[in-house]
Structures are given as structure tokens and as C-alpha cells.
CHARMM-style PDB file with segment names, atoms N, HN, CA, C and O in Angstrom:
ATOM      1  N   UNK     1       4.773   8.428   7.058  1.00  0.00      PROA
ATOM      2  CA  UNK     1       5.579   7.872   6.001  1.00  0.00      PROA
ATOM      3  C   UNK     1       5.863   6.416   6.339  1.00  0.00      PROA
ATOM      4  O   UNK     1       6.424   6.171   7.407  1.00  0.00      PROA
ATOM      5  N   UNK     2       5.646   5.791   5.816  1.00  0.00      PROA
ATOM      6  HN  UNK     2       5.190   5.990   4.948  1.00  0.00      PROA
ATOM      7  CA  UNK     2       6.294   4.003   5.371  1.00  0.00      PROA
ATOM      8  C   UNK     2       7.313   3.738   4.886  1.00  0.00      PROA
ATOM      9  O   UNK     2       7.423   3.701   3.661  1.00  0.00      PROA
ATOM     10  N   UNK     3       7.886   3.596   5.347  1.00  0.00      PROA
ATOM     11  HN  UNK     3       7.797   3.626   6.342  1.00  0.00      PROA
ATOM     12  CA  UNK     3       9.471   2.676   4.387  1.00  0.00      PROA
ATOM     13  C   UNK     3       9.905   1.683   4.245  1.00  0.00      PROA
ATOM     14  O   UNK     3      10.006   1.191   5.369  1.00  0.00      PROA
ATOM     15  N   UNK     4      10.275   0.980   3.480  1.00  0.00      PROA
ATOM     16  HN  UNK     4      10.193   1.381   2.567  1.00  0.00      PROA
ATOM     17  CA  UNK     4      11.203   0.173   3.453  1.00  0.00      PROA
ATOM     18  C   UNK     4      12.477  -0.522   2.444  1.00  0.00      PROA
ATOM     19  O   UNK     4      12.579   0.108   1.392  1.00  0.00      PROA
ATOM     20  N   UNK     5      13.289  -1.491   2.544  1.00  0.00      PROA
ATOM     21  HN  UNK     5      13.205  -2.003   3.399  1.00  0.00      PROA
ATOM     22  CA  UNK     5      14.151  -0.904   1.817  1.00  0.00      PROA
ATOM     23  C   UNK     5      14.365  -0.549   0.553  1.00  0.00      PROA
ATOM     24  O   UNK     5      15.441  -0.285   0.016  1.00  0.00      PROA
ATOM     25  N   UNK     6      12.889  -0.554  -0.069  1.00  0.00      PROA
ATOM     26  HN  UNK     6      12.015  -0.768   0.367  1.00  0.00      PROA
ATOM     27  CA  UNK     6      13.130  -0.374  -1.416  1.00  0.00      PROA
ATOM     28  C   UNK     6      12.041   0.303  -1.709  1.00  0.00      PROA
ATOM     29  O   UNK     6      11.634   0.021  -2.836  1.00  0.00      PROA
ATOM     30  N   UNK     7      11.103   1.448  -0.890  1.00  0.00      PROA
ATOM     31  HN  UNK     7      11.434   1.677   0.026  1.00  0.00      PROA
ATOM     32  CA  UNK     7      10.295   2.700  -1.045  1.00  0.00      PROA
ATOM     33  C   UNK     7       9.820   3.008   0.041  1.00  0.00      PROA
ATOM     34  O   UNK     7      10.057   2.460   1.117  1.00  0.00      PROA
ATOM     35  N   UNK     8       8.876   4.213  -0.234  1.00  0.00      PROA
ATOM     36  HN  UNK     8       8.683   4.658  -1.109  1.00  0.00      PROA
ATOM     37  CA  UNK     8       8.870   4.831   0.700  1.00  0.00      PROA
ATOM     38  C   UNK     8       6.923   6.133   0.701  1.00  0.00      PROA
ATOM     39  O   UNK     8       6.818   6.968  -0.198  1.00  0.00      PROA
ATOM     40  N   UNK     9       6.439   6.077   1.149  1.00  0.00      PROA
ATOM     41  HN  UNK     9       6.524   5.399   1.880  1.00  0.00      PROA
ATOM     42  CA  UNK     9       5.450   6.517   0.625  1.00  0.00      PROA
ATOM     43  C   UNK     9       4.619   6.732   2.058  1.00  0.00      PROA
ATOM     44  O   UNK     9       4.544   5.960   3.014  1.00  0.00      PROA
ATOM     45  N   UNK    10       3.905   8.307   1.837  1.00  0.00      PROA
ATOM     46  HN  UNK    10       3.966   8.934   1.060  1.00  0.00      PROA
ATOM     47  CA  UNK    10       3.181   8.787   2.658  1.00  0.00      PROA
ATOM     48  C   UNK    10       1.607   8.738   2.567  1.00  0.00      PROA
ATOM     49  O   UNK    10       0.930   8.857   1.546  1.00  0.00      PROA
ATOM     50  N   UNK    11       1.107   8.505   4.059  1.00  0.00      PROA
ATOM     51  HN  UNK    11       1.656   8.408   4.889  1.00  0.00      PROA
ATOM     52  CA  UNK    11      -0.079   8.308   3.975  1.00  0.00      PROA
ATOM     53  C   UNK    11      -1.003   9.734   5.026  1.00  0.00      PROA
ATOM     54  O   UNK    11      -0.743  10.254   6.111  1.00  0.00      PROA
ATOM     55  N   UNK    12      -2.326   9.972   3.821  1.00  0.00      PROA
ATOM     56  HN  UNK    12      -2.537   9.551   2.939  1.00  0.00      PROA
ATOM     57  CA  UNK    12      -2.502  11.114   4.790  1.00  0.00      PROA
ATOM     58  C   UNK    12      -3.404  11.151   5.388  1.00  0.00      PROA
ATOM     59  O   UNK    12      -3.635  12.007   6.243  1.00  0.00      PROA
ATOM     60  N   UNK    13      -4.409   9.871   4.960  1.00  0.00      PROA
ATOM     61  HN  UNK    13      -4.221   9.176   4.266  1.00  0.00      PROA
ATOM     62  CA  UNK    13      -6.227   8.955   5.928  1.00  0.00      PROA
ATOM     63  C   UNK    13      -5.584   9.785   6.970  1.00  0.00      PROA
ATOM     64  O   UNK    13      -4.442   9.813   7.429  1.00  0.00      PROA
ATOM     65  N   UNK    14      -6.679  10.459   7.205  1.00  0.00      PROA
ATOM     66  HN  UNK    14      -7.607  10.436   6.832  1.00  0.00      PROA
ATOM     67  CA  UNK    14      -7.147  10.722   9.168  1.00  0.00      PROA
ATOM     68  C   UNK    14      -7.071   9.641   9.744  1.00  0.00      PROA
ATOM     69  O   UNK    14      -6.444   9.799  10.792  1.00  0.00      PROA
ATOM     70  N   UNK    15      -7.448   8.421   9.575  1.00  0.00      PROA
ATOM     71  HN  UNK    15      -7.957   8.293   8.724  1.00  0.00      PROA
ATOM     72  CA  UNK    15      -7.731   7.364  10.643  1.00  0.00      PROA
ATOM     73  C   UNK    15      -6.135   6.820  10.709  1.00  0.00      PROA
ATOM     74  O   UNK    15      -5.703   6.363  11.768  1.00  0.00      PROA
ATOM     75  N   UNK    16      -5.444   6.887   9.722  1.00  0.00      PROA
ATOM     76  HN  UNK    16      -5.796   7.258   8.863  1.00  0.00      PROA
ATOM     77  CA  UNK    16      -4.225   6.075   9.650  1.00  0.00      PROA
ATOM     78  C   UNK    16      -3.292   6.750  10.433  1.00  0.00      PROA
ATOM     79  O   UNK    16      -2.632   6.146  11.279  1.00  0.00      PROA
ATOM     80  N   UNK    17      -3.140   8.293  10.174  1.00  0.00      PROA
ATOM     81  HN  UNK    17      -3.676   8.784   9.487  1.00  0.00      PROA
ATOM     82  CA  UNK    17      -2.448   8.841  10.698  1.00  0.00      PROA
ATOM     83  C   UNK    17      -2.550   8.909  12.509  1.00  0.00      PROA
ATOM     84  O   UNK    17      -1.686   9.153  13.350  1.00  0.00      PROA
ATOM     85  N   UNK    18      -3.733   8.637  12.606  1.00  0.00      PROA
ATOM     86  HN  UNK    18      -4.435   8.438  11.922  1.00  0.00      PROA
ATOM     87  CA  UNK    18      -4.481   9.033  14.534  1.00  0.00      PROA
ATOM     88  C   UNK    18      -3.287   7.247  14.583  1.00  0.00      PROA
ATOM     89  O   UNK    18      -2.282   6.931  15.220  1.00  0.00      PROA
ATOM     90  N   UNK    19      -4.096   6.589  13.611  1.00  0.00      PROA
ATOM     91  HN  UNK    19      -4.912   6.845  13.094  1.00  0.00      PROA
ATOM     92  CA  UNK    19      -3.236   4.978  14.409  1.00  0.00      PROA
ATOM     93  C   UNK    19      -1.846   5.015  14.688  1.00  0.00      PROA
ATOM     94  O   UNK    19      -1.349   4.557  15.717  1.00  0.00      PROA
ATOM     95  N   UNK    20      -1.045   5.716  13.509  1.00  0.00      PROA
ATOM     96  HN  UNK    20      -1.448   6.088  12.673  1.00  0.00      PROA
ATOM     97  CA  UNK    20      -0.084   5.783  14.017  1.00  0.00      PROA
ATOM     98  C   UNK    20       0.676   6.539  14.664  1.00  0.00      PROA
ATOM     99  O   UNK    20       1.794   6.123  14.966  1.00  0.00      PROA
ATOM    100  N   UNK    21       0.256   7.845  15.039  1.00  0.00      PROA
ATOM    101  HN  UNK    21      -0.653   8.182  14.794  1.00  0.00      PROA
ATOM    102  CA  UNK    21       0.045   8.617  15.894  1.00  0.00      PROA
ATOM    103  C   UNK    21       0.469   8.220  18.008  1.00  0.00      PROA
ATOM    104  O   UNK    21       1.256   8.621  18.865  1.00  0.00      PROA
ATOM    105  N   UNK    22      -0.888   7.036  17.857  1.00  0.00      PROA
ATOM    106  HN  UNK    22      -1.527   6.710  17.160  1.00  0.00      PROA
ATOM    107  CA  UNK    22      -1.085   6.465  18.894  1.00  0.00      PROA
ATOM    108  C   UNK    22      -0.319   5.707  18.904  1.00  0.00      PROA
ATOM    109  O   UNK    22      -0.027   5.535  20.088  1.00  0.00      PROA
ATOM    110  N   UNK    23       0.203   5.134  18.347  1.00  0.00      PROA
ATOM    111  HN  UNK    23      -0.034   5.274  17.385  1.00  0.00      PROA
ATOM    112  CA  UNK    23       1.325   3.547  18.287  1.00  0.00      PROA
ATOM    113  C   UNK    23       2.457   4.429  18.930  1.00  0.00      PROA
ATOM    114  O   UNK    23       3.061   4.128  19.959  1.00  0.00      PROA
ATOM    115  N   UNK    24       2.681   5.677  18.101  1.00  0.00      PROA
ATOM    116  HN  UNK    24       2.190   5.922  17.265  1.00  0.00      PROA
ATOM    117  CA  UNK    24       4.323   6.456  18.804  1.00  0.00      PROA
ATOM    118  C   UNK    24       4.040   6.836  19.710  1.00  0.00      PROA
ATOM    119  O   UNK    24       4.746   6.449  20.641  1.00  0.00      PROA
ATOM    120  N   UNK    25       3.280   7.473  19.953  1.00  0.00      PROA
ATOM    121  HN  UNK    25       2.707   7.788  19.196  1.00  0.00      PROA
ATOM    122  CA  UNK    25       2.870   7.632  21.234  1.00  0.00      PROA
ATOM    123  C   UNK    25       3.094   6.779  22.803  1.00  0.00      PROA
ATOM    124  O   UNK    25       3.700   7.020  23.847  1.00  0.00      PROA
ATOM    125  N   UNK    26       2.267   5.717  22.300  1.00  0.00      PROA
ATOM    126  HN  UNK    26       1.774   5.521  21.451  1.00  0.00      PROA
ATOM    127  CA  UNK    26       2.959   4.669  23.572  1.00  0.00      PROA
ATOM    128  C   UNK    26       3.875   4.134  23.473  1.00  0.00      PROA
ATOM    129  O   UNK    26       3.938   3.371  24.436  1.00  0.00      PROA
ATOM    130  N   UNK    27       5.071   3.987  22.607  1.00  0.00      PROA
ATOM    131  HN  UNK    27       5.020   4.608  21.825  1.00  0.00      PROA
ATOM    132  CA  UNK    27       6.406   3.920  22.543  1.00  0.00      PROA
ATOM    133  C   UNK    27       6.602   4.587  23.275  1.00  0.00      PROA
ATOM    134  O   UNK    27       6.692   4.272  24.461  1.00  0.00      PROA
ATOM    135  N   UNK    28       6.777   6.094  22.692  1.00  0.00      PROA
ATOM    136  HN  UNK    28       6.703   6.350  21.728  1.00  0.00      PROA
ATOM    137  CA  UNK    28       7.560   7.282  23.722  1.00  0.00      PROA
ATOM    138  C   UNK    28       7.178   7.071  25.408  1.00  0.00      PROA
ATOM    139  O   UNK    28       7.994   7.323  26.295  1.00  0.00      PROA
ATOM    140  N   UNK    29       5.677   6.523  25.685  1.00  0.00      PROA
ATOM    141  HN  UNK    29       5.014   6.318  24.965  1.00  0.00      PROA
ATOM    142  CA  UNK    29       5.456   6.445  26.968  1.00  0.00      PROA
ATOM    143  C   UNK    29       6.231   5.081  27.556  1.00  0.00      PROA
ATOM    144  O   UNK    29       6.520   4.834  28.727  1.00  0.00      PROA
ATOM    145  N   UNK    30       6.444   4.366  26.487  1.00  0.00      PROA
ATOM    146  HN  UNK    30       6.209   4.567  25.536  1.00  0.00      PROA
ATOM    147  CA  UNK    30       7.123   3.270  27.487  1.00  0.00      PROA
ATOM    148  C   UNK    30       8.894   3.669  27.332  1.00  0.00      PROA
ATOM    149  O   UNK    30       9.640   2.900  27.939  1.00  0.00      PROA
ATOM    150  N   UNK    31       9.371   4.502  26.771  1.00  0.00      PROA
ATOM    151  HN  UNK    31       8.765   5.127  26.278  1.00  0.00      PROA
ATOM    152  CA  UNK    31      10.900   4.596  26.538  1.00  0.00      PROA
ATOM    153  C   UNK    31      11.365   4.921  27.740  1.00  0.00      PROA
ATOM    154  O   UNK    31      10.535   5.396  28.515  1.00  0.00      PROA
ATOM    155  N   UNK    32      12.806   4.760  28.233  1.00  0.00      PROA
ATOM    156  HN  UNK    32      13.481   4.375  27.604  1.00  0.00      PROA
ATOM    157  CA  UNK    32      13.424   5.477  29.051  1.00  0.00      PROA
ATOM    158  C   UNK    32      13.631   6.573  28.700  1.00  0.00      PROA
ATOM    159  O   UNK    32      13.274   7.018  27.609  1.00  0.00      PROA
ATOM    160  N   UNK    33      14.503   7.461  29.931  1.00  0.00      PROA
ATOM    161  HN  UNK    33      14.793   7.099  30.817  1.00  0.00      PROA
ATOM    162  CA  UNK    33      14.783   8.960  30.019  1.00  0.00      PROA
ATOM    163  C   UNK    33      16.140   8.533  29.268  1.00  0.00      PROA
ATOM    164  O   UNK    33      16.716   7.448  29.183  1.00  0.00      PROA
ATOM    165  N   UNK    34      16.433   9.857  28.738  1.00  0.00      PROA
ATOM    166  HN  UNK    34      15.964  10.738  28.806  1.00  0.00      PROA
ATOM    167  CA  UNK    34      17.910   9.543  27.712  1.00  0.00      PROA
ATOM    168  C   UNK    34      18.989   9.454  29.135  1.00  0.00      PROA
ATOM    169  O   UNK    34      19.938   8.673  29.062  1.00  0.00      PROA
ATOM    170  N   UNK    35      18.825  10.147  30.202  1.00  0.00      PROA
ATOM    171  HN  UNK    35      18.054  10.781  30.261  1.00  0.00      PROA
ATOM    172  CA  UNK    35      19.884   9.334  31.399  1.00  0.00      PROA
ATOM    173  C   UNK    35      19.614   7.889  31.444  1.00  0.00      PROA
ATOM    174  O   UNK    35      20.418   6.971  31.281  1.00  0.00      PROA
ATOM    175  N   UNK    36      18.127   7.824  31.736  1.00  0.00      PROA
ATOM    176  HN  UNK    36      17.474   8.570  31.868  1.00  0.00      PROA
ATOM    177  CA  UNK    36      18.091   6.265  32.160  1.00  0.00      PROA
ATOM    178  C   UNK    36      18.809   5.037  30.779  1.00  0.00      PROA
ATOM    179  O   UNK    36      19.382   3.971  31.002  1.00  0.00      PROA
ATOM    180  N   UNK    37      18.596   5.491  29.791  1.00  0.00      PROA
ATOM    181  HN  UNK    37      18.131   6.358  29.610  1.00  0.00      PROA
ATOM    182  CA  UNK    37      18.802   4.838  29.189  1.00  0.00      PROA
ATOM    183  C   UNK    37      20.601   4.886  28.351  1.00  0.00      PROA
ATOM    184  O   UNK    37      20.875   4.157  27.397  1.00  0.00      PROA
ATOM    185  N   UNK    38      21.569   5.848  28.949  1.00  0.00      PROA
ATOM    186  HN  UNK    38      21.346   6.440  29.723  1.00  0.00      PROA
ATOM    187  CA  UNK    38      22.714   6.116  28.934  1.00  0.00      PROA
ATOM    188  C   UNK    38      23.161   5.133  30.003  1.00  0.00      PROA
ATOM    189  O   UNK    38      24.193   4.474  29.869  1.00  0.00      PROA
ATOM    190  N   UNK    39      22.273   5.032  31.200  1.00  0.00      PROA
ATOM    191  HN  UNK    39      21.436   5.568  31.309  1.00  0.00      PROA
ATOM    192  CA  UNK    39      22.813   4.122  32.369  1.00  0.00      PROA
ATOM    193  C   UNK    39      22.210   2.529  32.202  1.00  0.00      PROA
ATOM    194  O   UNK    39      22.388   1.751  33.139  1.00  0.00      PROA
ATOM    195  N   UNK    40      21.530   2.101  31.041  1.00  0.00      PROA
ATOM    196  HN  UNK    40      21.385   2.733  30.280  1.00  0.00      PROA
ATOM    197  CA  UNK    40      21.414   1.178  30.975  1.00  0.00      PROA
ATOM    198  C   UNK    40      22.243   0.576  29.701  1.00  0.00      PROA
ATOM    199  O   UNK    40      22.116  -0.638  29.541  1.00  0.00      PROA
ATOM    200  N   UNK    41      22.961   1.178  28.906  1.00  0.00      PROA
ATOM    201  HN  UNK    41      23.065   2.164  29.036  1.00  0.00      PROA
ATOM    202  CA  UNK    41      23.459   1.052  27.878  1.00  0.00      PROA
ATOM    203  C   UNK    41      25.042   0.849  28.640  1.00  0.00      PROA
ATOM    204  O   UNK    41      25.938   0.069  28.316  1.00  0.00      PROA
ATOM    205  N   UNK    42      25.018   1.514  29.380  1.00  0.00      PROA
ATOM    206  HN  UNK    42      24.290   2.148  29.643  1.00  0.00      PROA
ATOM    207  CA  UNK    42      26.577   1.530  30.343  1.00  0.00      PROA
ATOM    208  C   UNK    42      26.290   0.134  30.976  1.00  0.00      PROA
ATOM    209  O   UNK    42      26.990  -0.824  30.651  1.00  0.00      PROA
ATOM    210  N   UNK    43      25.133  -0.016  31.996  1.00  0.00      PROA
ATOM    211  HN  UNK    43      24.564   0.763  32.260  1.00  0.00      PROA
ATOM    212  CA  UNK    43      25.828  -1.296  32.531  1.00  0.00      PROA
ATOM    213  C   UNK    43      25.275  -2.593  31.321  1.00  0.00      PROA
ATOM    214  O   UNK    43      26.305  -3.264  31.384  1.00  0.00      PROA
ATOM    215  N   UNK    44      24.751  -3.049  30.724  1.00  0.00      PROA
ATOM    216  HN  UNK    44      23.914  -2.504  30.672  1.00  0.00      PROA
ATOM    217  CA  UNK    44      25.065  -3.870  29.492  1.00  0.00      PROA
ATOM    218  C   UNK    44      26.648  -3.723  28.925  1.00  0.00      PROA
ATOM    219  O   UNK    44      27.494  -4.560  28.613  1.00  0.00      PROA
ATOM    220  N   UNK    45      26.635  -2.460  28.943  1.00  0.00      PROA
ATOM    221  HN  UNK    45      25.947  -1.779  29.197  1.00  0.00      PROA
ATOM    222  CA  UNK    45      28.726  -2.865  28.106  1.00  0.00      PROA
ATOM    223  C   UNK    45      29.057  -3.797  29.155  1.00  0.00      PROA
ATOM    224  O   UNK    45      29.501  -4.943  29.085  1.00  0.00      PROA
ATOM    225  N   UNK    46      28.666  -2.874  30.418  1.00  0.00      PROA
ATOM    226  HN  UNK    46      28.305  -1.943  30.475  1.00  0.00      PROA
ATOM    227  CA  UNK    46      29.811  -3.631  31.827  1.00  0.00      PROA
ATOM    228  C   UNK    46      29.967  -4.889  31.574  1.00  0.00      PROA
ATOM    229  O   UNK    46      31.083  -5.280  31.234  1.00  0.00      PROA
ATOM    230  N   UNK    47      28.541  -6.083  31.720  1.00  0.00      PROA
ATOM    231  HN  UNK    47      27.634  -5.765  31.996  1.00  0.00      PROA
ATOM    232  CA  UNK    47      28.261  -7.473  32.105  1.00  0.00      PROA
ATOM    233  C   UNK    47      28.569  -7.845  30.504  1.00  0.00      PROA
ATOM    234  O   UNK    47      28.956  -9.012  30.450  1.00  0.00      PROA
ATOM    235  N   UNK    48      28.532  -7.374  29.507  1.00  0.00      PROA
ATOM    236  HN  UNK    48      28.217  -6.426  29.550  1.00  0.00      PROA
ATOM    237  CA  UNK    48      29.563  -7.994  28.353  1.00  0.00      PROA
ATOM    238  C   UNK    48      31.071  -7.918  28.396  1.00  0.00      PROA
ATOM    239  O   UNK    48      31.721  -8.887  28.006  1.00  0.00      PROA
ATOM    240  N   UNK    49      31.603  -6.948  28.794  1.00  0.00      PROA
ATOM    241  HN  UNK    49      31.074  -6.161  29.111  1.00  0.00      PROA
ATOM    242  CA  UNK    49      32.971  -6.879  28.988  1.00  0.00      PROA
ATOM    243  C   UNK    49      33.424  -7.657  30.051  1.00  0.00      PROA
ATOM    244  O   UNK    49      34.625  -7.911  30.133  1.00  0.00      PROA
ATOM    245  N   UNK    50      32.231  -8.279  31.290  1.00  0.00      PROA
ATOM    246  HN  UNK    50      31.255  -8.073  31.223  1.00  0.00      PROA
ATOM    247  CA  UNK    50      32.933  -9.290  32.126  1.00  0.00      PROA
ATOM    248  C   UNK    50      32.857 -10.677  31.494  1.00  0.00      PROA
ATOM    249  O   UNK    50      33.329 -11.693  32.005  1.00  0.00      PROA
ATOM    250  N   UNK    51      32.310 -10.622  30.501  1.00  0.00      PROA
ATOM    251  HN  UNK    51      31.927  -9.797  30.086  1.00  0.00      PROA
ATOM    252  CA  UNK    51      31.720 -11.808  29.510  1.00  0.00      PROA
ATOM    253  C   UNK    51      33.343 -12.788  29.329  1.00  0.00      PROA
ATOM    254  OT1 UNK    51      33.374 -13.808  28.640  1.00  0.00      PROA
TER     255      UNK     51
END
């Protein structure tokens, strides 16, 4: 699915779907762990709140 703020529309090409497929894909491989990224969201508040 595509969106934006004013539609929204699904695509069902085999090739389109593998592309984007693969695009989330290496997102998810580059994301943190939901800890790691609870402990990086924590110390960012920190070094703003010493701001």
C-alpha cells in the first residue's frame, strides 16, 4: 500500500511488491532491539534535559 496525505492505493506487480518487500526488510535489519532502542530513547531525554 502507498499513502499519502491525500490517498492511498495498493499495488500487487510481483516485482513491486519483492522491492518493497526488500526495502523493509533491511530496515528491520538495520533497527534496534525494542530494549536497545528504549535505552537509546532514555539517554537522548537525559542529554536534552541537561540541555
Amino acid at each position: 500500500m502507498l499513502e499519502s496525505r491525500f490517498a492511498a492505493s495498493v499495488d500487487h506487480k510481483e516485482a513491486d511488491v519483492r522491492r518493497y518487500r526488500s526495502g523493509f526488510e533491511d530496515l528491520r535489519a538495520l533497527a534496534l532491539s525494542p530494549p536497545e532502542s528504549a535505552d537509546l530513547i532514555r539517554r537522548k531525554r537525559d542529554q536534552l534535559a541537561e540541555e
